[in-house]
C-alpha positions, 0 to 999 in steps of 0.5 A: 888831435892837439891835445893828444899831441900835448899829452904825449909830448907831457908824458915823455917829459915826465918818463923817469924810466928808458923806454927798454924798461917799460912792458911793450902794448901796456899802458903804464903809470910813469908819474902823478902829476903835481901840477894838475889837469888843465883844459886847453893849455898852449904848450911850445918848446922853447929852443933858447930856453932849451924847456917846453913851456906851458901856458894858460888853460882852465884849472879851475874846471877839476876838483883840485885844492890848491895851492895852483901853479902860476899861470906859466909853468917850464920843463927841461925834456926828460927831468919830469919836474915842471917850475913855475915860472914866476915874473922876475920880482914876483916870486 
């Protein structure tokens, strides 16, 4: 239930179209994620941040090559882009 929760909550981030656009009882693709899968991911939402935040989970369990994000990633609801969110002076 969490991660179908996670999902949802991923999925409405990334919509580049309103909702009144979309076919009604129609599954439809909205993006490609460039980040990748992961398995069991923290997410919140962040209120100061004013950005869901994404942390942890397994990456290395899909067939991906990299490069692979940082271990963090944000995103501000409704742009449909996630950041890694690197420590100061790391990046």
């Amino acid at each position: 239930m969490r991660r179908l929760i996670a999902v949802l909550v991923l999925a409405g981030c990334a919509a580049a179209v309103r909702a009144g656009e979309l076919p009604v009882n129609r599954w439809v693709k909205l993006a490609e994620g460039g980040i990748g899968p992961r398995s069991a991911p923290g997410l919140v939402y962040a209120p100061k941040l004013k950005r869901l935040v994404l942390w942890g989970g397994a990456i290395s369990l899909y067939p991906k090559k990299g490069p692979f994000p940082y271990d963090v990633l944000s995103a501000a609801p409704g742009s449909g882009e996630w950041r890694n969110e690197f420590p100061a002076g790391k990046n």
